[in-house]
C-alpha positions, 0 to 999 in steps of 0.5 A: 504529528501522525501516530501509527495506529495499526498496520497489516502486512500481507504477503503474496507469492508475488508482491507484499501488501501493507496497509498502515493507519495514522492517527493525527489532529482528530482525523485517520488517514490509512496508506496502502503500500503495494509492492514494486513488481506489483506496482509494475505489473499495473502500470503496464497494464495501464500502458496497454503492454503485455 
């Protein structure tokens, strides 16, 4: 079972960033979470698009 250890939202004029920490059997794992239009914005980049 994870426990939410902390978490940190950041807000942009565009896109919202949350950074959060589990905490669960001995090891840390920390999610970051993007935003959609974010997210958008860098998969078209990656395509080549404008």
């Amino acid at each position: 079972m994870l426990t939410l250890s902390w978490i940190e939202i950041i807000r942009c004029p565009d896109f919202t960033l949350i950074r959060s920490s589990w905490v669960g059997t001995g090891e840390m794992v920390t999610f970051m979470t993007i935003h959609k239009w974010l997210w958008n914005f860098l998969r078209k980049r990656e395509d080549g698009g404008e």
